[in-house]
C-alpha positions in Angstrom: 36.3 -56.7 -9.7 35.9 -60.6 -10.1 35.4 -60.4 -13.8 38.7 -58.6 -13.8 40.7 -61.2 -12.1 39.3 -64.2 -14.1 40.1 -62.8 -17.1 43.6 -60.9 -16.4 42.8 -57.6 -17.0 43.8 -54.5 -15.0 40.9 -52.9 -14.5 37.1 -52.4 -16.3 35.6 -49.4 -16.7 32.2 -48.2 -17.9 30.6 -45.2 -19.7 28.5 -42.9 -17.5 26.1 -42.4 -19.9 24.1 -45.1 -22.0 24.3 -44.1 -25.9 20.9 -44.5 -27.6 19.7 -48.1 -28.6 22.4 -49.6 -26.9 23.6 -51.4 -23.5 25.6 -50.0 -21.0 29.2 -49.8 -22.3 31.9 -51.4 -20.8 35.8 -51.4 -21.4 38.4 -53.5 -20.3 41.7 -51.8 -20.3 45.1 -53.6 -19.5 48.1 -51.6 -18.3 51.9 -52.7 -19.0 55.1 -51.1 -18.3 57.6 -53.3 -19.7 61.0 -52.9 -21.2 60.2 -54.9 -24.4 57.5 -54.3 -27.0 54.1 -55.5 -26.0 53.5 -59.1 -27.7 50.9 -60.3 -30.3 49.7 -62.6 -27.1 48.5 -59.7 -25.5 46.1 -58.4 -28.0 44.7 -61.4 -28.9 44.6 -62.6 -25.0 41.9 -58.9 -25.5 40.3 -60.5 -28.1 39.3 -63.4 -26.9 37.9 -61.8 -23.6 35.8 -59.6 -25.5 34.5 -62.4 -27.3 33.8 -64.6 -24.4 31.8 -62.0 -22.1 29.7 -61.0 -24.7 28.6 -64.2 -25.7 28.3 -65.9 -22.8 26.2 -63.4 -20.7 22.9 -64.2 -20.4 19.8 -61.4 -19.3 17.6 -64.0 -17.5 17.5 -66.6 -14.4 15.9 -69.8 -15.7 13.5 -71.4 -13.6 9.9 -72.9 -13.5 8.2 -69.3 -13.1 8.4 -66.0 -14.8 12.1 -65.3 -15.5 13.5 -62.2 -13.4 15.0 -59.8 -15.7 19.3 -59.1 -15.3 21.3 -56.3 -15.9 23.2 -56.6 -18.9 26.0 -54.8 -20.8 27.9 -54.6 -24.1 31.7 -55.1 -23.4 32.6 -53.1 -26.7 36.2 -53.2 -26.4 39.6 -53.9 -24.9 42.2 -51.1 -24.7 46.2 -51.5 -23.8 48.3 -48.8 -23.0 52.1 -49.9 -22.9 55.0 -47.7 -22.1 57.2 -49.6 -24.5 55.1 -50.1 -27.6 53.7 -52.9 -29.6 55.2 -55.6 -32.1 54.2 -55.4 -35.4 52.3 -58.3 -35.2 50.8 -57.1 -32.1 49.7 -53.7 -34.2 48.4 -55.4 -37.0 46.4 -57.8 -35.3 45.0 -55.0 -33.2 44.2 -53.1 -36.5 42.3 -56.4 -37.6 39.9 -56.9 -34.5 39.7 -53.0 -33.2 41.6 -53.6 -30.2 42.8 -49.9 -29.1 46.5 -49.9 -28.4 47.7 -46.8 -26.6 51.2 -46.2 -27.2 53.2 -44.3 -24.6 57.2 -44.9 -25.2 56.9 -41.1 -27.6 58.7 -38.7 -25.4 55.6 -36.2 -24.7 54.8 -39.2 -22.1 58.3 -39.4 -20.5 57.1 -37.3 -17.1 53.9 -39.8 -16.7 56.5 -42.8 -17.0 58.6 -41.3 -14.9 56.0 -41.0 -12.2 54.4 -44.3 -12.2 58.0 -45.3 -11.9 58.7 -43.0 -9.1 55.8 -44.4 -7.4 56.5 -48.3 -8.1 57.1 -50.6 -5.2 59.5 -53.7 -5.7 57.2 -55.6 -3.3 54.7 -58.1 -5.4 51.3 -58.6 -4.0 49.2 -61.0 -4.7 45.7 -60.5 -5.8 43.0 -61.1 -3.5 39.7 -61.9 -3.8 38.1 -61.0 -0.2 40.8 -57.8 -0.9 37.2 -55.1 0.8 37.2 -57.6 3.6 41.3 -56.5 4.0 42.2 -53.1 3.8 45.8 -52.6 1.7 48.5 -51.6 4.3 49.9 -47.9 4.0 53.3 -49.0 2.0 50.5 -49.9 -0.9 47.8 -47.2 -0.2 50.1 -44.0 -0.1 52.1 -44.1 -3.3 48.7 -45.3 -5.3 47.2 -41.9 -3.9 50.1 -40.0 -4.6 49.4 -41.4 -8.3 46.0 -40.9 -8.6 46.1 -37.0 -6.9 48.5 -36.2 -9.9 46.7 -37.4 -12.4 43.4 -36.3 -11.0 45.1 -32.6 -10.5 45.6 -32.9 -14.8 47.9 -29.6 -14.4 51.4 -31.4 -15.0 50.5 -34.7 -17.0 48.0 -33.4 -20.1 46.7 -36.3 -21.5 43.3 -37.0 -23.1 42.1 -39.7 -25.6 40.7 -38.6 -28.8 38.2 -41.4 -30.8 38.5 -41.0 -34.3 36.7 -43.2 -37.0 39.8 -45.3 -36.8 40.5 -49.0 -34.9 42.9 -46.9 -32.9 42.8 -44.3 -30.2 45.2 -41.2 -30.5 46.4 -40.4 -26.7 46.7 -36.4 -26.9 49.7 -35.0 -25.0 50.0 -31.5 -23.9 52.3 -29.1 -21.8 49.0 -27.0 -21.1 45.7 -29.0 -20.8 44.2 -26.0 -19.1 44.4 -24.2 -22.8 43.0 -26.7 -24.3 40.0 -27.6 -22.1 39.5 -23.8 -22.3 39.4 -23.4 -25.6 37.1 -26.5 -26.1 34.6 -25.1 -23.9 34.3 -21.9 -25.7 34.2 -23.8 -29.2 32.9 -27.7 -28.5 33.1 -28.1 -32.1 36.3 -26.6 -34.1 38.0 -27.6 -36.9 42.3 -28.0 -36.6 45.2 -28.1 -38.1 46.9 -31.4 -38.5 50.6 -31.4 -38.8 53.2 -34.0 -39.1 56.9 -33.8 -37.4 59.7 -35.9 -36.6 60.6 -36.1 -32.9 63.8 -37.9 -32.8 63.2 -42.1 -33.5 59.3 -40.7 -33.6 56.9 -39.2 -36.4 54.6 -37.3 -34.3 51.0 -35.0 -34.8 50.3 -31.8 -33.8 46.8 -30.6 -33.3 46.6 -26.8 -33.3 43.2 -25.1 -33.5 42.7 -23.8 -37.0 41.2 -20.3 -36.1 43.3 -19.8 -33.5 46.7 -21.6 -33.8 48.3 -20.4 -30.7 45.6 -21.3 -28.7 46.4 -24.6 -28.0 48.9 -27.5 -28.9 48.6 -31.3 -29.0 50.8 -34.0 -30.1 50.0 -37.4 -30.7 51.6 -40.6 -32.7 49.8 -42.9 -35.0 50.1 -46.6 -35.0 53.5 -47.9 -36.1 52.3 -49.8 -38.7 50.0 -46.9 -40.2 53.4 -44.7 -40.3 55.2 -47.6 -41.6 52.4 -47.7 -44.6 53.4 -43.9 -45.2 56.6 -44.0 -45.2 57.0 -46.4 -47.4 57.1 -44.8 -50.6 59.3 -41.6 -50.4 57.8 -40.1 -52.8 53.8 -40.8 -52.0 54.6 -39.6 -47.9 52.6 -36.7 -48.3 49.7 -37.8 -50.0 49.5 -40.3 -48.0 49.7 -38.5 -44.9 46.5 -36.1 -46.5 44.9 -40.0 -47.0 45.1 -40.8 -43.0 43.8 -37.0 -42.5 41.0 -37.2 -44.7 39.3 -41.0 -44.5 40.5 -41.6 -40.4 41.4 -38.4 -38.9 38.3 -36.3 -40.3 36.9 -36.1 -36.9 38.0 -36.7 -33.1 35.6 -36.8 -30.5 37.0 -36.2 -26.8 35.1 -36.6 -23.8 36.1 -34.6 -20.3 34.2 -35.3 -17.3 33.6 -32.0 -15.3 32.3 -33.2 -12.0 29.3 -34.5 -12.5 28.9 -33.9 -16.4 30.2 -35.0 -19.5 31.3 -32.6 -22.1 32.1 -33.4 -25.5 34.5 -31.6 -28.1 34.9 -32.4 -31.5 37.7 -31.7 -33.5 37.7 -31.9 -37.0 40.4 -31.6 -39.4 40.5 -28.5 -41.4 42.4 -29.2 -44.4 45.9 -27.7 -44.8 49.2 -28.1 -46.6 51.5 -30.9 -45.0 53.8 -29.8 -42.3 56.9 -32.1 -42.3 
């Protein structure tokens, strides 16, 4: 998409469904697999696109007659998955402006790392902006299929994003989506359990239904610099940890598109003592 390509992003997606009093939703999402932490330039590079769209879109064709109406839209944010991280600087400006950061260097996303690497082509192509007038050549074409019939499939990569009231979006990993898209349907609202545990270099949440513990199991990891404010009195960790339960991890809605519907779960935190 043109918009994409002036302003350097990956790719821009929008919501199927228009929520009430509002324009369509649109999300710009930007994609990088890099051995280093992802920079503060990145995230504000998000910003600033945001920014510019929105107020520089206009609904109307001027001319001498009536004006002829234009489709419009609300570019509400700019997401970045990186497999290596984010900078602290990076993570607290994100914080600042509700940029969603989607960290994937925790080990529960080591097989979908893998594959995109698996998959990766040393070849470097430029972009194109007549690309629909020239179909991609099979080298290109084959391994993005390969890709995208994997992650379609959802049985070995389990990953769904969870919006919380938070400026940051948990990705929840599982071993079993199948459970937990199961379970979801039967019970679209449920309250879980919300445990904390150290995976090696990485403090990492488990969501576990509350009625029905074995039911499912999801891990996801915080912001660095949110488990950096936690840890930073030994002796205040836990109530802390209750804190980021109670005032940003109350509630987490997840959407699942099944064919041509939408389905939404909610998950809300049941409150228990602190696993650590």
């Amino acid at each position: 998409m043109d918009i994409c390509w002036r302003h350097q992003a990956n790719a821009l997606g929008q919501f199927r469904y228009v929520p009430p009093f509002s324009l369509p939703v649109r999300l710009f999402v930007e994609a990088k697999f890099t051995e280093g932490k992802v920079q503060l330039s990145t995230v504000r590079n998000g910003h600033g696109v945001v920014h510019d769209i929105n107020e520089n879109m206009v609904t109307t064709l001027q001319g001498p007659g009536p004006s002829r109406p234009r489709p419009r839209h609300h570019y509400s944010c700019y997401a970045v998955f990186s497999t290596a991280g984010f900078s602290r600087n990076a993570q607290e400006y994100a914080l600042a402006h509700r940029i969603s950061l989607v960290d994937l260097s925790m080990p529960d996303f080591a097989g979908l790392r893998e594959l995109v690497r698996s998959v990766a082509r040393d070849e470097y192509m430029e972009y194109d902006p007549d690309a629909d007038a020239h179909p991609l050549p099979e080298s290109v074409t084959e391994p993005l299929d390969r890709l995208a019939d994997v992650l379609s499939s959802r049985s070995t990569l389990g990953l769904v994003l969870a919006f919380p009231s938070a400026p940051f979006v948990p990705g929840l990993a599982s071993e079993d989506l199948c459970a937990f898209v199961d379970y979801a349907r039967a019970h679209p609202t449920h309250d879980i359990n919300l445990g904390r545990v150290q995976d090696g270099n990485h403090s990492v949440w488990r969501v576990r239904p509350a009625a029905d513990p074995g039911a499912y199991a999801m891990t996801f990891s915080l912001p660095k610099q949110v488990e950096s404010w936690i840890r930073a009195q030994e002796e205040a960790v836990n109530e802390r940890a209750r804190s980021v339960k109670r005032r940003l991890l109350s509630t987490m809605t997840v959407y699942w598109l099944d064919s041509d519907h939408i389905l939404t779960f909610q998950l809300r935190y049941a409150p228990v003592q602190l696993h650590q």
